[in-house]
Structures are given as structure tokens and as C-alpha cells.
N, CA, C and O atoms as a Maestro MAE file, in Angstrom:
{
 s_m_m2io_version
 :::
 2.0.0
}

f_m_ct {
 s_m_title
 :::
 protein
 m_atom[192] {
  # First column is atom index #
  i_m_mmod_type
  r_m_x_coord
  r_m_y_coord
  r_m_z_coord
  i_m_residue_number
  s_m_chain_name
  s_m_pdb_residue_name
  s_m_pdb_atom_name
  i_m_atomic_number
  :::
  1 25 23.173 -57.258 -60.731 1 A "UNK " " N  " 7
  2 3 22.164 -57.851 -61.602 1 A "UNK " " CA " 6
  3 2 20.898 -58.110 -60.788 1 A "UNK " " C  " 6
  4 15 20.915 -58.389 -59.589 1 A "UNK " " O  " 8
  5 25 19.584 -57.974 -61.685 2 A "UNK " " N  " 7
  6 3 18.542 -58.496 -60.821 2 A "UNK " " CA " 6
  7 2 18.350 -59.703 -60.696 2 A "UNK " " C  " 6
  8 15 18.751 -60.435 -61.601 2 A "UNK " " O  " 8
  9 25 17.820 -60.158 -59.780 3 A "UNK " " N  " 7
  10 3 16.655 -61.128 -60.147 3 A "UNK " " CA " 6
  11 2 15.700 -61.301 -60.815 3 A "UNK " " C  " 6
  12 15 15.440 -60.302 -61.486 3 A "UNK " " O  " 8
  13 25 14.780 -62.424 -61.013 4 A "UNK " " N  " 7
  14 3 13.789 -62.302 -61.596 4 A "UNK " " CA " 6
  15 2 12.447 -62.613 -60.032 4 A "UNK " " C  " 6
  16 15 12.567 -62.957 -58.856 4 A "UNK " " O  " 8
  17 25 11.375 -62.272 -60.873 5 A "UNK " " N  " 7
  18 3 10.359 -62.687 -59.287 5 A "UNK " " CA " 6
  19 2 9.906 -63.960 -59.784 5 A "UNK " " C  " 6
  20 15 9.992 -64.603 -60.831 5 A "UNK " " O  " 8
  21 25 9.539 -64.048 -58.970 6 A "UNK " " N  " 7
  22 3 8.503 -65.941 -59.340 6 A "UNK " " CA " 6
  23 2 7.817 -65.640 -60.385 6 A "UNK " " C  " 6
  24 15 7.887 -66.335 -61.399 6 A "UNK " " O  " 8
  25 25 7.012 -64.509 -60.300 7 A "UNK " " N  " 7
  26 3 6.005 -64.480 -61.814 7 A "UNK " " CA " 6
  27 2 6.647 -64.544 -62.867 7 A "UNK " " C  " 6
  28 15 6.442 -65.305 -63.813 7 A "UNK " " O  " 8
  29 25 7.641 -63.564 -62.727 8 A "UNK " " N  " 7
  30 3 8.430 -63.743 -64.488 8 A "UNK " " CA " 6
  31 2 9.141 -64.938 -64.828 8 A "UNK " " C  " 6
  32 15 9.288 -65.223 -66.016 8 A "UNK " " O  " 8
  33 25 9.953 -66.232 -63.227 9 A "UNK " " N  " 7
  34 3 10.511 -67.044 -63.781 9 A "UNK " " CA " 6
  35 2 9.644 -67.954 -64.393 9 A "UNK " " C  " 6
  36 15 10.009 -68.791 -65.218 9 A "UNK " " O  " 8
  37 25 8.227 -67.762 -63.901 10 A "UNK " " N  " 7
  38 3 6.923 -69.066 -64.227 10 A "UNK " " CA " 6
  39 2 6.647 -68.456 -65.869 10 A "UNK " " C  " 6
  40 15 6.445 -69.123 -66.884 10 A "UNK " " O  " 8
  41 25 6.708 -67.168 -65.740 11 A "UNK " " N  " 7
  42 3 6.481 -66.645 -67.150 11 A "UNK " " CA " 6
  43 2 7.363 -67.251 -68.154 11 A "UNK " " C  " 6
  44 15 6.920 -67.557 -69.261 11 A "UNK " " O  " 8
  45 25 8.726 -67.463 -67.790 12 A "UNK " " N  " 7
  46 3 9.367 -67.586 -68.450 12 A "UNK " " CA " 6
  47 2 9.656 -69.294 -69.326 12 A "UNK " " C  " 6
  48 15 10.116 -69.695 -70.395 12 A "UNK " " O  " 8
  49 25 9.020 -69.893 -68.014 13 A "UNK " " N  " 7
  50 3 9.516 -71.681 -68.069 13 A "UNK " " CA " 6
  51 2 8.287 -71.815 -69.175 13 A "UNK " " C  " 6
  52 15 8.565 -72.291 -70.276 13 A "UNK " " O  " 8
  53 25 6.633 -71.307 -68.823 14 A "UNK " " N  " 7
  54 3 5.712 -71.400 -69.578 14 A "UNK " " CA " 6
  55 2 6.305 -71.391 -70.635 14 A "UNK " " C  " 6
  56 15 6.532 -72.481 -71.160 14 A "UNK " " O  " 8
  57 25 6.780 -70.076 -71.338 15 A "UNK " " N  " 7
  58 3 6.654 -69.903 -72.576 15 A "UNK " " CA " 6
  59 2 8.376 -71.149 -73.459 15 A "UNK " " C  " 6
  60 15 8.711 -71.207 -74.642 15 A "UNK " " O  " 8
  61 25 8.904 -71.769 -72.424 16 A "UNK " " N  " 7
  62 3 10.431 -72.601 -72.911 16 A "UNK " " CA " 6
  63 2 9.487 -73.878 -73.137 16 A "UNK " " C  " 6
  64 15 9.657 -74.567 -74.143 16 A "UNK " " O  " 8
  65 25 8.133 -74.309 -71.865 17 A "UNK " " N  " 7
  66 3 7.830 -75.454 -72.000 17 A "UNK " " CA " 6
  67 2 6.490 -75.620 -73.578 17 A "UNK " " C  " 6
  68 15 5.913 -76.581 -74.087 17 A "UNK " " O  " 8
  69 25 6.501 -74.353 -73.809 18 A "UNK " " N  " 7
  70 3 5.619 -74.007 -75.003 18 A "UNK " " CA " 6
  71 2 6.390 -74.423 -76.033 18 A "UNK " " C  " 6
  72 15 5.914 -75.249 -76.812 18 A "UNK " " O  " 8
  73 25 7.488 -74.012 -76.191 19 A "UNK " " N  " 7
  74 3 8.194 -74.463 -77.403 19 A "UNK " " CA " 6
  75 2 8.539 -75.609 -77.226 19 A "UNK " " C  " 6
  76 15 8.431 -76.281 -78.252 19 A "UNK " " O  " 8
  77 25 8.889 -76.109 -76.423 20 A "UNK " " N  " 7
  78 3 9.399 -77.451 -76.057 20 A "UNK " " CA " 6
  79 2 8.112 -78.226 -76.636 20 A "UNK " " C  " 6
  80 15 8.475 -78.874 -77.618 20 A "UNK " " O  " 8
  81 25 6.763 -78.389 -76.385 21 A "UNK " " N  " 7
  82 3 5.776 -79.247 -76.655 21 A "UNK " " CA " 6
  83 2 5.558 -79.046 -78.547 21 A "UNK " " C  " 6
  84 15 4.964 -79.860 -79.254 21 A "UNK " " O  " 8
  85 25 6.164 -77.857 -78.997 22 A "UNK " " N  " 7
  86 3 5.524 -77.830 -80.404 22 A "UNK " " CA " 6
  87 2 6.679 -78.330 -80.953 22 A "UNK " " C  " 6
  88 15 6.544 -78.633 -82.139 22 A "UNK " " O  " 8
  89 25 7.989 -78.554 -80.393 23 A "UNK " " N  " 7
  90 3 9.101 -79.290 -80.657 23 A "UNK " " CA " 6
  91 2 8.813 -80.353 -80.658 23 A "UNK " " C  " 6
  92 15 9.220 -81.020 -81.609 23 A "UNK " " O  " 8
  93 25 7.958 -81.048 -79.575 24 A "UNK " " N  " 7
  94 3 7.886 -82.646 -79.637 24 A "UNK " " CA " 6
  95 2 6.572 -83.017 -80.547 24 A "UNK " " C  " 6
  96 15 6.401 -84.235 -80.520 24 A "UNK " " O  " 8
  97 25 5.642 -82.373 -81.306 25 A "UNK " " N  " 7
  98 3 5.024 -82.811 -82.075 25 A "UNK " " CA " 6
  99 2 5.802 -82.824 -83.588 25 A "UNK " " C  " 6
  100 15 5.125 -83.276 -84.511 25 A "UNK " " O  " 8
  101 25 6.979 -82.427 -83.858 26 A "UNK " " N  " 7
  102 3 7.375 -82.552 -84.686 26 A "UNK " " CA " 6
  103 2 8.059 -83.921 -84.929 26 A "UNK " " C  " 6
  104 15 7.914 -84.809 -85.770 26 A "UNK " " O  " 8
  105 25 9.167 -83.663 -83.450 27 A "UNK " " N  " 7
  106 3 9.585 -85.429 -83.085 27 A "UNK " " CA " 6
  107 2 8.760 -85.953 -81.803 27 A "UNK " " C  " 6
  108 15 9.238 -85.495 -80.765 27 A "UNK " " O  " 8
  109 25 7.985 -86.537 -81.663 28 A "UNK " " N  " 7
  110 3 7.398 -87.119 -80.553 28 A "UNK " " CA " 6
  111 2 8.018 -88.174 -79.565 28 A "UNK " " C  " 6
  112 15 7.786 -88.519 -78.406 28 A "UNK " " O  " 8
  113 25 9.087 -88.599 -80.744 29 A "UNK " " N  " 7
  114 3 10.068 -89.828 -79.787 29 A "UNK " " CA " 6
  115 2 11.523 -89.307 -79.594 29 A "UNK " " C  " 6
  116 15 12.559 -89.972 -79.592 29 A "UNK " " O  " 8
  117 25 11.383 -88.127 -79.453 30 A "UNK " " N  " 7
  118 3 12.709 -87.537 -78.851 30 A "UNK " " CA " 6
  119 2 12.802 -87.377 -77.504 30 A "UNK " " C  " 6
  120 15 12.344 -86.377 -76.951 30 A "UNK " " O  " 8
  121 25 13.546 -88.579 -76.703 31 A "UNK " " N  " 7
  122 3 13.782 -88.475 -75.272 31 A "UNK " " CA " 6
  123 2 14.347 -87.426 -74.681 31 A "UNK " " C  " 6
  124 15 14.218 -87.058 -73.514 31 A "UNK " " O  " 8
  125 25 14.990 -86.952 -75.552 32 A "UNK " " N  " 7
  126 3 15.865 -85.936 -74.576 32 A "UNK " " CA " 6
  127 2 14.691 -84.926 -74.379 32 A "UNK " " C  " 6
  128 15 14.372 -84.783 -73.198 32 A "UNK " " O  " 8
  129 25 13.990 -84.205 -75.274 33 A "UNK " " N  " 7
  130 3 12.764 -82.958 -75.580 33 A "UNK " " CA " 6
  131 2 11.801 -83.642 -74.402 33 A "UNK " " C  " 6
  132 15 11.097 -82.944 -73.672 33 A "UNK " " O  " 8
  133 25 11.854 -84.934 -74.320 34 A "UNK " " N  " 7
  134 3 10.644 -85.475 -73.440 34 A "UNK " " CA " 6
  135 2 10.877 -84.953 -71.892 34 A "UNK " " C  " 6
  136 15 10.159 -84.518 -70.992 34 A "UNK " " O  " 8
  137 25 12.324 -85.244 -72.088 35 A "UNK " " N  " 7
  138 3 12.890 -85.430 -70.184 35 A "UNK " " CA " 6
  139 2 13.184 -84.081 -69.886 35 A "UNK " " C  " 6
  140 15 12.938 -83.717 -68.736 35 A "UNK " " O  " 8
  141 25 13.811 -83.000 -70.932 36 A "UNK " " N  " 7
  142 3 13.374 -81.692 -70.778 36 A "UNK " " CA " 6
  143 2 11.906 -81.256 -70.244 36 A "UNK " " C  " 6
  144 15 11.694 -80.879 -69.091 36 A "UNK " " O  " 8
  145 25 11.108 -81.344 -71.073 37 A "UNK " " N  " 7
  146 3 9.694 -81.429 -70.851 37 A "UNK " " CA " 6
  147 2 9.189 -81.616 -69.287 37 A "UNK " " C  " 6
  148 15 8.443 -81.028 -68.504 37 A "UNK " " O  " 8
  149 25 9.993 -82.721 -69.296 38 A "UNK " " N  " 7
  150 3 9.224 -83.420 -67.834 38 A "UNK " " CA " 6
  151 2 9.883 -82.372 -66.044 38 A "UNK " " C  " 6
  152 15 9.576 -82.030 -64.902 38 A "UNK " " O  " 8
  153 25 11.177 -82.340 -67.355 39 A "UNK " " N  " 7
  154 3 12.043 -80.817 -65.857 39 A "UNK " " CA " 6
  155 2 10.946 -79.724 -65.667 39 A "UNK " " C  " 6
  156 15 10.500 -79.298 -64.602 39 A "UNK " " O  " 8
  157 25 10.540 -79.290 -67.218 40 A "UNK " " N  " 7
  158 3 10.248 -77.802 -67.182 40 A "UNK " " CA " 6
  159 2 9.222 -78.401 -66.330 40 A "UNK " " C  " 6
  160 15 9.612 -78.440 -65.164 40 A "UNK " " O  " 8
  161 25 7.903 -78.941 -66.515 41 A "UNK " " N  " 7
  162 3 6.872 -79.022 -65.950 41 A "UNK " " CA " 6
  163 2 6.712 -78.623 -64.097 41 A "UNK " " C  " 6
  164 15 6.017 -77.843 -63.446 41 A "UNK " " O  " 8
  165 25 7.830 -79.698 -63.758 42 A "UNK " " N  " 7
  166 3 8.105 -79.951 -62.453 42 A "UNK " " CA " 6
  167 2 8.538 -78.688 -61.769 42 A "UNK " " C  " 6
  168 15 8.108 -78.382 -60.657 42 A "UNK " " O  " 8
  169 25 9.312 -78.026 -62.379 43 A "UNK " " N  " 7
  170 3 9.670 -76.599 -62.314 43 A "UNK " " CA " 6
  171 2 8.195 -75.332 -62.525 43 A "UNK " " C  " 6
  172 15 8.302 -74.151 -62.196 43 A "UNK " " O  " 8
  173 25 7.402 -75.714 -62.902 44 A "UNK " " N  " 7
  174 3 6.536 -74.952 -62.705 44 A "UNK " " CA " 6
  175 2 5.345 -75.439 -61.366 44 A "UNK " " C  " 6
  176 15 4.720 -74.604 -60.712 44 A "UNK " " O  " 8
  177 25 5.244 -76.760 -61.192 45 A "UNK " " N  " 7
  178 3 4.462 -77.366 -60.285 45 A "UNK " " CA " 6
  179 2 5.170 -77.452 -58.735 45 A "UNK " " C  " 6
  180 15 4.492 -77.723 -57.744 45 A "UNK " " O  " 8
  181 25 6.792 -77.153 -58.667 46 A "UNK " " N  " 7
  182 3 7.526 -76.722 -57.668 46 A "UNK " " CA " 6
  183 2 7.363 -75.305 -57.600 46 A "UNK " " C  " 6
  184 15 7.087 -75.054 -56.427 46 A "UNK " " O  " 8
  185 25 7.395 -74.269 -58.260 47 A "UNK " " N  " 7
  186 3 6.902 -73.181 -58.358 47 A "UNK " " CA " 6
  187 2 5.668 -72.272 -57.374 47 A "UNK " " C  " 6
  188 15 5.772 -71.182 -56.813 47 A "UNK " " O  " 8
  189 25 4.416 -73.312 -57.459 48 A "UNK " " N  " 7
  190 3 3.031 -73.005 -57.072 48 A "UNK " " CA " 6
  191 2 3.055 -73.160 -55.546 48 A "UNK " " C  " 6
  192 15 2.032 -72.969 -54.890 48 A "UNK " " O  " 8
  :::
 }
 m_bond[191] {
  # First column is bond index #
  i_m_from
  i_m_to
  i_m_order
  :::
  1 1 2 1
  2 2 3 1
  3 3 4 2
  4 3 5 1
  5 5 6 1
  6 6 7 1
  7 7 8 2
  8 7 9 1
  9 9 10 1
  10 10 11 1
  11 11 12 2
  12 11 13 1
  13 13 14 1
  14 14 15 1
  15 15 16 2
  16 15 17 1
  17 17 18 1
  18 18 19 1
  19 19 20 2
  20 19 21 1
  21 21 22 1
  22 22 23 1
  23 23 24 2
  24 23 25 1
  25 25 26 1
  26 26 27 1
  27 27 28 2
  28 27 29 1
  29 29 30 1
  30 30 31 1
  31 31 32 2
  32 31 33 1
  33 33 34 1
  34 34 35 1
  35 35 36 2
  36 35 37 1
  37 37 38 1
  38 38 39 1
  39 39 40 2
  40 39 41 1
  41 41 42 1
  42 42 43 1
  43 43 44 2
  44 43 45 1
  45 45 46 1
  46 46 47 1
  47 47 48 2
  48 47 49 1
  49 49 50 1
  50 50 51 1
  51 51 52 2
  52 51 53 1
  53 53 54 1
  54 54 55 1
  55 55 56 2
  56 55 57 1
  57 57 58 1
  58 58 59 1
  59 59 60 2
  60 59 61 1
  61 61 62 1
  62 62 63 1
  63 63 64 2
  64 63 65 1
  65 65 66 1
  66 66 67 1
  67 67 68 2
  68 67 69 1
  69 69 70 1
  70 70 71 1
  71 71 72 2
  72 71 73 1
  73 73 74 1
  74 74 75 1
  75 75 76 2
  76 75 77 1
  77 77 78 1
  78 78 79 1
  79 79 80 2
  80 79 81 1
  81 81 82 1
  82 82 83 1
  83 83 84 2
  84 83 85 1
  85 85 86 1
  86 86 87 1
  87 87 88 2
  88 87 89 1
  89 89 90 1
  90 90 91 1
  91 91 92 2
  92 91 93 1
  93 93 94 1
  94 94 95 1
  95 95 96 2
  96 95 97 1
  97 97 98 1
  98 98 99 1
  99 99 100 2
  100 99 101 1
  101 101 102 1
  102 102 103 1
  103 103 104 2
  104 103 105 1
  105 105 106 1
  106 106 107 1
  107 107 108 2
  108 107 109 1
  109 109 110 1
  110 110 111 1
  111 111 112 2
  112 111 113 1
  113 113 114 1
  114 114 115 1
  115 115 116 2
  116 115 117 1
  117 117 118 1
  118 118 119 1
  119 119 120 2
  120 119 121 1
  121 121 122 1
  122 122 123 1
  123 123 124 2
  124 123 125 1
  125 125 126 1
  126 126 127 1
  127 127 128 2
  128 127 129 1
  129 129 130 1
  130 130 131 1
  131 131 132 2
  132 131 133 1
  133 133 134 1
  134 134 135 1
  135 135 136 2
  136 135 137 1
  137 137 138 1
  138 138 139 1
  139 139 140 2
  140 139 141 1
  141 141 142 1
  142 142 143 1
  143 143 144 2
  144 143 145 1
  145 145 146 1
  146 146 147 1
  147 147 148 2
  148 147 149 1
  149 149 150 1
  150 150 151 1
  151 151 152 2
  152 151 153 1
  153 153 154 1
  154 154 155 1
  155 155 156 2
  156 155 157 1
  157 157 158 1
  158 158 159 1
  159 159 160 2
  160 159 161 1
  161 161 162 1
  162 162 163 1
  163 163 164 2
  164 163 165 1
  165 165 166 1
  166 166 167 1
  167 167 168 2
  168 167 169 1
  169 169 170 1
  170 170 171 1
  171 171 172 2
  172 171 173 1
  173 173 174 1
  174 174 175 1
  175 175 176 2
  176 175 177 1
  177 177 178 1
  178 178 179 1
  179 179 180 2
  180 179 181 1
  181 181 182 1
  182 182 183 1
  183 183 184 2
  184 183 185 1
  185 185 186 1
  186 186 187 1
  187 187 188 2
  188 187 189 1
  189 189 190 1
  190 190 191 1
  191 191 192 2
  :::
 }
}
């Protein structure tokens, strides 16, 4: 199996933390979507 490279995994978190944010305008006080949220981010700012 391959890997993925950094670009495609950043590609990839972008577009999870994309849905994730249009998820939380639906529920805004959903902790769990929040603390997800707060992984993906970190995962892209560990990334750089």
C-alpha cells in the first residue's frame, strides 16, 4: 500500500476540517464536533 505525501494528507484533513465546521454551524454546541475540530486543526498546524 502507499502512502500518502504531506500534501495530500493536509489535502485531505482540509477538506474533513471543512465539513466538520459546516457541521458545527448546524449544531454549534456540539462538543464532541468542537474537540474534533480542535484535533483536525492541530493536525494541520503540526503539519507546516
Amino acid at each position: 500500500m502507499m502512502g500518502l505525501t504531506n500534501r495530500q494528507f493536509q489535502g485531505f484533513v482540509r477538506l474533513t476540517l471543512a465539513q466538520i465546521e459546516r457541521a458545527l454551524k448546524e449544531t454549534p454546541d456540539n462538543k464532541e464536533l468542537q474537540e474534533l475540530k480542535d484535533i483536525f486543526q492541530n493536525m494541520l498546524e503540526d503539519g507546516n
